[in-house]
C-alpha positions as MATLAB code, in Angstrom:
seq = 'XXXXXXXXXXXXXXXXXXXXXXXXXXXXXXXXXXXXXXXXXXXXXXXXXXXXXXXXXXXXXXXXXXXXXXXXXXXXXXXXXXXXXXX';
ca = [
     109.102  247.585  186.197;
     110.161  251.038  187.316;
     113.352  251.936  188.782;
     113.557  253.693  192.118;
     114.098  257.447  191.901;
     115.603  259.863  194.205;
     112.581  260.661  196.119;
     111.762  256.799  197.303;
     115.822  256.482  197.749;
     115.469  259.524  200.240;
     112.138  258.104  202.003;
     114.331  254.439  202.312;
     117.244  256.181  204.198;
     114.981  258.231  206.320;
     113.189  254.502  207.112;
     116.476  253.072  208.070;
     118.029  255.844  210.212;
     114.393  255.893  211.807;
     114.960  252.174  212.231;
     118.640  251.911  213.155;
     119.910  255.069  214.216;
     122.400  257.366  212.759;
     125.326  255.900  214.842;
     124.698  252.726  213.939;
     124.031  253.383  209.818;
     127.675  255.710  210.167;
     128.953  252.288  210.921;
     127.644  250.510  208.321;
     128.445  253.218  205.910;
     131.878  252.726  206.791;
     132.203  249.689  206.928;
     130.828  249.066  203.819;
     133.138  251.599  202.595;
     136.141  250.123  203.834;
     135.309  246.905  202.023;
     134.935  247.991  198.644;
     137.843  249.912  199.174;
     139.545  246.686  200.083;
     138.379  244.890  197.157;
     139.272  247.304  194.941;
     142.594  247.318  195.964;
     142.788  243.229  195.931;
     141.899  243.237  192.832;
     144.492  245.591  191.251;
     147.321  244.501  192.988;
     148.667  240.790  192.261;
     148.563  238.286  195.146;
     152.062  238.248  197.270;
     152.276  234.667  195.338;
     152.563  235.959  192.431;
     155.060  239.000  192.590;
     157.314  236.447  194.984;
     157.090  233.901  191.616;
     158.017  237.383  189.327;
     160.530  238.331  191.346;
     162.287  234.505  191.584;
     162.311  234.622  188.137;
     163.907  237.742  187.747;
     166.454  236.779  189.853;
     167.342  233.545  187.771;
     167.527  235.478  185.116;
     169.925  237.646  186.161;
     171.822  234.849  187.619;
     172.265  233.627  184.023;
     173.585  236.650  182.487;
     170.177  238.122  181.424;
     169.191  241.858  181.554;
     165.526  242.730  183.148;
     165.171  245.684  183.071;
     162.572  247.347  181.282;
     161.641  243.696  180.106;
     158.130  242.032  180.308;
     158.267  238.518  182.453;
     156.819  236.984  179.343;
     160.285  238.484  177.294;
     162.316  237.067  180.378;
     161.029  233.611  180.274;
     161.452  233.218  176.181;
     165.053  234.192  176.995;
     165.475  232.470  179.767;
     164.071  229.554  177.745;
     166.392  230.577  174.410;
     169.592  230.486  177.222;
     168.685  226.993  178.542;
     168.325  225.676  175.107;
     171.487  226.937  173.473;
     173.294  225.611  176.780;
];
């Protein structure tokens, strides 16, 4: 099975703008563009769920004495967790 080259990519874009028009595929172009930019910002930035949850525990944790800054929310829970034990 052969891949498609440059020259039927070309010949499939001319079909479609033939088919479409070139408003209407500038539209779709961005549109399409938009989303994946979307996406790819969904899926590097945590959901509002989660950085409310981070930033609840970080304020527990400095409500019990303990320093955050600089610190990993995995190293704030085990102290967190070290505090509520010794208590």
């Amino acid at each position: 099975m052969a891949l498609i080259g440059w020259p039927e990519l070309i010949l499939i874009l001319a079909i479609l703008v033939f088919l479409f028009g070139a408003t209407k595929m500038k539209g779709l172009a961005k549109g399409l563009g938009e989303s994946v930019r979307e996406f790819k910002k969904v899926t590097k930035e945590p959901p509002d769920d989660e950085q409310e949850l981070d930033d609840s525990i970080k304020d527990v944790a400095k409500k019990m004495g303990i320093e955050t800054d600089g610190k990993g929310l995995q190293q704030i829970l085990k102290e967190i967790e070290n505090k509520t034990a010794n208590d």
